[in-house]
Backbone as a printed PyTorch tensor [residue, N CA C, xyz], in Angstrom:
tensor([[[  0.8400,  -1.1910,   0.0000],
         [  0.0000,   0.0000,   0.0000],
         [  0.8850,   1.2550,   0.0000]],

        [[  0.3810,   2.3650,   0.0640],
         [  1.0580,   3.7000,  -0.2380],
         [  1.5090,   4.1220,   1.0560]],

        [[  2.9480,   4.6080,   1.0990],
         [  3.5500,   4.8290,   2.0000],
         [  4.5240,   6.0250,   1.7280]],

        [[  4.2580,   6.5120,   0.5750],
         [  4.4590,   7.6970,   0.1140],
         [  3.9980,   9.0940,   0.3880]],

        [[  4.5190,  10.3690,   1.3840],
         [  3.7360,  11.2140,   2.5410],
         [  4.0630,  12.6770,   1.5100]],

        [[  3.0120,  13.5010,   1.1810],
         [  3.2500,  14.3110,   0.9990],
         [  3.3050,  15.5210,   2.1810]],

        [[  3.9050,  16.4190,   2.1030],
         [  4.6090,  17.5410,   3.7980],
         [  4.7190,  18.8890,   2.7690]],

        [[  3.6280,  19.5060,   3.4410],
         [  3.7870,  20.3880,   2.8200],
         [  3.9430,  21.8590,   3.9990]],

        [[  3.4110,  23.2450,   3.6010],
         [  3.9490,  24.5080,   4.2490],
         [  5.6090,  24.3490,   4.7200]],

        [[  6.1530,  23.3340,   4.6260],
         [  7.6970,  23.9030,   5.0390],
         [  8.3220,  25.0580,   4.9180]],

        [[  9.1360,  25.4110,   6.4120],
         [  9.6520,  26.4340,   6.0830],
         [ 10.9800,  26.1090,   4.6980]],

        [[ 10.8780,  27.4750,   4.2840],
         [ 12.1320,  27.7510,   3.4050],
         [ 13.2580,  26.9670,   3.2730]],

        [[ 14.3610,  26.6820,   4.5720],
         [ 15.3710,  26.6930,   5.1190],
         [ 15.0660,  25.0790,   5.1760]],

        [[ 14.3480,  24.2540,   5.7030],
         [ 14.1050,  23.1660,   5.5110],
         [ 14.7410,  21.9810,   4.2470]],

        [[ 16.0660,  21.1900,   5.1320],
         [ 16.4790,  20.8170,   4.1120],
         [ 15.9420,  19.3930,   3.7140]],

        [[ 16.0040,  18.2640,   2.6470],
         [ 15.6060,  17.4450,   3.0480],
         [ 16.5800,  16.2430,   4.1690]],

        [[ 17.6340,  16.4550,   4.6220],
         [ 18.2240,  16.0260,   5.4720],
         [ 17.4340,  15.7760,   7.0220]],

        [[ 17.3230,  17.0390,   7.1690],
         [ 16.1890,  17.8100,   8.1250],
         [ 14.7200,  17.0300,   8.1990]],

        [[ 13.9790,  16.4920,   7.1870],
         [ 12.9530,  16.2720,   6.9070],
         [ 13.0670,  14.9900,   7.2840]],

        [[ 14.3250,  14.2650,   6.8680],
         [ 14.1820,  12.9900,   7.0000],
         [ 14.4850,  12.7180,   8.7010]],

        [[ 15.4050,  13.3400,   9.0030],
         [ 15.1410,  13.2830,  10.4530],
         [ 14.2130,  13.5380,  11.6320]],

        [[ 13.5520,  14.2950,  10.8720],
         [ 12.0870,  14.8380,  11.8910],
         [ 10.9030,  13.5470,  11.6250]],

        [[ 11.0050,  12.9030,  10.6780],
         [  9.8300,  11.5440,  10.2370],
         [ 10.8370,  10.7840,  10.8300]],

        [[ 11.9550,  10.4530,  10.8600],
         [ 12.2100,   9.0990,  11.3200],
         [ 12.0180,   9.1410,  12.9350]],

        [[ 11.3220,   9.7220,  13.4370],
         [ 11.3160,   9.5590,  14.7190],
         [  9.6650,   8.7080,  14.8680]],

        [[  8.5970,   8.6270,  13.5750],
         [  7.6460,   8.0490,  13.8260],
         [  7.8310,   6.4120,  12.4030]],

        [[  9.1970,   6.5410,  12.5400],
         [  9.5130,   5.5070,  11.9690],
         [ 10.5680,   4.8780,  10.9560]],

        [[ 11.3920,   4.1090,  10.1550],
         [ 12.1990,   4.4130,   9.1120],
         [ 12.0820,   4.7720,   7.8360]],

        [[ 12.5720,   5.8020,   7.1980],
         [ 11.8320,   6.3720,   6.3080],
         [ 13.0780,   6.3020,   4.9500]],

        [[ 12.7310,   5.7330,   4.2120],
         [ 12.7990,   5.1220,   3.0570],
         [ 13.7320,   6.2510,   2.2070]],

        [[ 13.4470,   7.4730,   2.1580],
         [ 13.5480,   8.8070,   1.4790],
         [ 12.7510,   9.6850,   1.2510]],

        [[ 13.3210,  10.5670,   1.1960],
         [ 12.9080,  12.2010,   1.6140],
         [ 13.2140,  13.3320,   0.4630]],

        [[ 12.6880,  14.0890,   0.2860],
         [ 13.2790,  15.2800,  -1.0820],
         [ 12.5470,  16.1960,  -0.4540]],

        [[ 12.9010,  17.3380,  -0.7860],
         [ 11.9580,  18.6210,  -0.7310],
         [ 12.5030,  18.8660,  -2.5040]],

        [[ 11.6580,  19.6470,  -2.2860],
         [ 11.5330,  19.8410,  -4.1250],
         [ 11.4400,  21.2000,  -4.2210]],

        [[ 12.7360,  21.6700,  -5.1870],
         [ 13.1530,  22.7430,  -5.1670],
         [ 13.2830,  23.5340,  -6.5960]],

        [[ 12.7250,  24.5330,  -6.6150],
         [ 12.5610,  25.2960,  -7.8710],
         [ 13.7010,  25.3340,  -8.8020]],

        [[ 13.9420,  25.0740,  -9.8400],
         [ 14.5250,  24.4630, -11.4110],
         [ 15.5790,  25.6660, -11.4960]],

        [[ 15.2050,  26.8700, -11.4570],
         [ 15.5070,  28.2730, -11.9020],
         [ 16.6240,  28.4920, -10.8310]],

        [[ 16.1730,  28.9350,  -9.5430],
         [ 16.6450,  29.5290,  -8.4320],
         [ 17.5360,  28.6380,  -7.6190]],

        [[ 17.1650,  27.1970,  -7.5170],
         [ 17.4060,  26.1410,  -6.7020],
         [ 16.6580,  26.3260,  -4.8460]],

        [[ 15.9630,  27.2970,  -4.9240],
         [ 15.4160,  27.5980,  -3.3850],
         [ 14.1410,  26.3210,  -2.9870]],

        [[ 13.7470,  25.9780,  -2.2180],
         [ 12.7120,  25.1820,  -2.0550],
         [ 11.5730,  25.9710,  -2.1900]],

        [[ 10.2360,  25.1390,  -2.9210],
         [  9.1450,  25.7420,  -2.9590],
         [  8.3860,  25.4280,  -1.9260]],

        [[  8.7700,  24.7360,  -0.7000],
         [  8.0480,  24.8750,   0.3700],
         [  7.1240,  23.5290,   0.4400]],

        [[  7.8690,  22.5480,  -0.1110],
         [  6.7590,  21.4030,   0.0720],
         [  8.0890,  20.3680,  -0.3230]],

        [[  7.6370,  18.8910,   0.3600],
         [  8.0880,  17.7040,  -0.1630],
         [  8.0140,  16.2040,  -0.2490]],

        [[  8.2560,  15.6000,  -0.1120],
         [  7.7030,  14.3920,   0.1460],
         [  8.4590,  13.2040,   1.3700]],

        [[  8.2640,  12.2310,   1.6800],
         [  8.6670,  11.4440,   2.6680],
         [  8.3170,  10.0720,   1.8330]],

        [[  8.9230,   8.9600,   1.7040],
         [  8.7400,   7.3140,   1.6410],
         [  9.0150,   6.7180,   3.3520]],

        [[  7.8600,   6.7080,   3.6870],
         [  8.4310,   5.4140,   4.8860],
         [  8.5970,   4.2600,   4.6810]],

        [[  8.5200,   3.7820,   6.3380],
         [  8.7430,   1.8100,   5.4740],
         [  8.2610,   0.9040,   5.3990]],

        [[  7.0420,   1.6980,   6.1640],
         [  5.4810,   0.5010,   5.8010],
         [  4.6210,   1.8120,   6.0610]],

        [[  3.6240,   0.8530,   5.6310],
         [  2.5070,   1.7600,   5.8780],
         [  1.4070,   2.1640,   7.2310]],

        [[  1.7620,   1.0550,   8.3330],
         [  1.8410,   1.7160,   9.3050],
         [  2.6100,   2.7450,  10.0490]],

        [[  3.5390,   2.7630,   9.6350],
         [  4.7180,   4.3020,  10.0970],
         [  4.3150,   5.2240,   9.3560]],

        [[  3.6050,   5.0390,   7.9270],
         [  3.2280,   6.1200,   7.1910],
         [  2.1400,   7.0580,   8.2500]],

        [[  1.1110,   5.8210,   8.1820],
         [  0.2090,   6.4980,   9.3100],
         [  0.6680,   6.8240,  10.5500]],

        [[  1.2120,   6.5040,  11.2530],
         [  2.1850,   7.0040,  12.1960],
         [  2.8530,   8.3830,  12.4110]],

        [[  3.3550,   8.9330,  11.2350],
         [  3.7100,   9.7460,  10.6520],
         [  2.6040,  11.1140,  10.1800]],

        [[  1.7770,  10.6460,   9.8280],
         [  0.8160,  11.9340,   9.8670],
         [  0.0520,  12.4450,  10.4490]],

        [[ -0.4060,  10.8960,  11.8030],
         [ -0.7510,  12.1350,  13.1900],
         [  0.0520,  12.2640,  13.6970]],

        [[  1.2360,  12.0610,  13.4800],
         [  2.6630,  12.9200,  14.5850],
         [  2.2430,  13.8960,  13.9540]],

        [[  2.4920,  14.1610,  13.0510],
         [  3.2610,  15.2770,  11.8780],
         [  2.1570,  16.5750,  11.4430]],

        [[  0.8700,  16.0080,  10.9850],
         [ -0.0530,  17.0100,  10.7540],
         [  0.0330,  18.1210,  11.4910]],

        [[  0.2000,  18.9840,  11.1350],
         [ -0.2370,  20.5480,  11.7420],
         [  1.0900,  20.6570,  12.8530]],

        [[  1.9900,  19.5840,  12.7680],
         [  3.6210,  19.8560,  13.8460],
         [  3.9460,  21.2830,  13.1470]],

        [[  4.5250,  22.1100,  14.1810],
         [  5.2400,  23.2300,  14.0190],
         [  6.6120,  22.9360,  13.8720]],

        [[  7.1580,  23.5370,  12.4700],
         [  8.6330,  23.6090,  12.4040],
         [  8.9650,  24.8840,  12.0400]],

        [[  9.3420,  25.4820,  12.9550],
         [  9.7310,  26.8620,  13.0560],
         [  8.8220,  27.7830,  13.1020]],

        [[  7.9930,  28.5610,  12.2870],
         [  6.9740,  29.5180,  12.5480],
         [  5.9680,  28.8940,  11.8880]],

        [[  5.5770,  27.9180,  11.3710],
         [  4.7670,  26.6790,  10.1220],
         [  4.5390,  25.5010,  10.6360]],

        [[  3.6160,  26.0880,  10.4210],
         [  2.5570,  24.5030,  10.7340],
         [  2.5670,  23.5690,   9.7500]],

        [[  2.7880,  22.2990,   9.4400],
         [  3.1930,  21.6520,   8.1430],
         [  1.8590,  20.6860,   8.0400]],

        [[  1.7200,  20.5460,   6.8010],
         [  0.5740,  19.1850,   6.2610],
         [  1.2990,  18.1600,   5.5290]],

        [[  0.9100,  17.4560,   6.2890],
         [  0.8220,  15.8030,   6.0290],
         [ -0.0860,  14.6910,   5.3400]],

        [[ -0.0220,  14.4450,   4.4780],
         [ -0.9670,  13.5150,   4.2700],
         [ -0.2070,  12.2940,   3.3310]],

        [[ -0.9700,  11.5730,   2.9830],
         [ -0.8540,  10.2860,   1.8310],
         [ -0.4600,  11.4390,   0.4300]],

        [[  0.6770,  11.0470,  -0.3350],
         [  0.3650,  11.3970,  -1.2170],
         [ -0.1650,  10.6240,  -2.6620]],

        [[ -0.8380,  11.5800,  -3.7400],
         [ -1.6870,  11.5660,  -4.8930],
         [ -0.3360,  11.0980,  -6.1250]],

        [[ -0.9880,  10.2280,  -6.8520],
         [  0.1240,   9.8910,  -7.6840],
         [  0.1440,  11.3830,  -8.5980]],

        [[  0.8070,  11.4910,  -9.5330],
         [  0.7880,  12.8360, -10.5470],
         [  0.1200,  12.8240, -11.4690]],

        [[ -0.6220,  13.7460, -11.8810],
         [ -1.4620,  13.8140, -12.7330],
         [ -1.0320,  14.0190, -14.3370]],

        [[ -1.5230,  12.8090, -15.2740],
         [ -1.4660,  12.8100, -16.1300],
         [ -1.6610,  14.0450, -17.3430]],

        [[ -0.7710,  14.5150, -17.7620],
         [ -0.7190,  15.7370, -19.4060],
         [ -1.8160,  15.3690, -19.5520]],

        [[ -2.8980,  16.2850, -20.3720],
         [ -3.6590,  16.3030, -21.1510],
         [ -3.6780,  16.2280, -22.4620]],

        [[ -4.0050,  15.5930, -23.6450],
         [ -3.3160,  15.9440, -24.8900],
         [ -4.5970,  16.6870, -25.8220]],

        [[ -4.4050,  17.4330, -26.1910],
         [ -5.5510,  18.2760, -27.3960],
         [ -4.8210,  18.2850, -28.6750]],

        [[ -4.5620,  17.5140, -29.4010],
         [ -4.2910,  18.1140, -31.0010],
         [ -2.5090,  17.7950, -30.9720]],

        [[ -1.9530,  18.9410, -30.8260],
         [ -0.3740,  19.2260, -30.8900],
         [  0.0240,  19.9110, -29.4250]],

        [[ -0.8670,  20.3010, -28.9990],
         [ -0.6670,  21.0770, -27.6250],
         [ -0.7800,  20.2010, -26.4380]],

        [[  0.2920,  20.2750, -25.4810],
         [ -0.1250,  19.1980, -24.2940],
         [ -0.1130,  20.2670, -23.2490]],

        [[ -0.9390,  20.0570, -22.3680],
         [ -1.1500,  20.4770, -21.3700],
         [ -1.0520,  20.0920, -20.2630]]])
């Protein structure tokens, strides 16, 4: 099952080093990214978590929901696989 956590409002400064250490305390966590803008390299303030089952997943998001890290309250949840392009003609969207 999905054990894949999306974490979002992070502060700025939030590395994913950081991230992975703050989840492994509700369990072992697989890998971690924050995902960081292409252009600038700064974080856009969100990222993801793999734990290592899916009970630590859940584990993990009532620790974690609405935890304060630094002045931010962060969201937690299961994450959504990615949503498929649209295709119209020659144009993808």
């Amino acid at each position: 099952m999905t054990k894949k956590l999306y974490v979002g409002n992070l502060p700025y400064e939030v590395t994913q080093d950081r991230l992975k250490e703050i989840f492994e305390e509700a369990g072992k966590v697989e890998d971690s990214v924050v995902i960081l803008d292409k252009f600038s390299g700064k974080s856009k303030g969100f990222g993801f978590v793999e734990m290592g089952s899916e009970e630590e997943a859940k584990k993990a998001i009532e620790s974690f929901n609405g935890y304060q890290i630094e002045d931010r309250k962060i969201k937690v949840d299961f994450a959504r696989p990615p949503k498929k392009n649209f295709s119209f003609g020659k144009k993808n969207f």
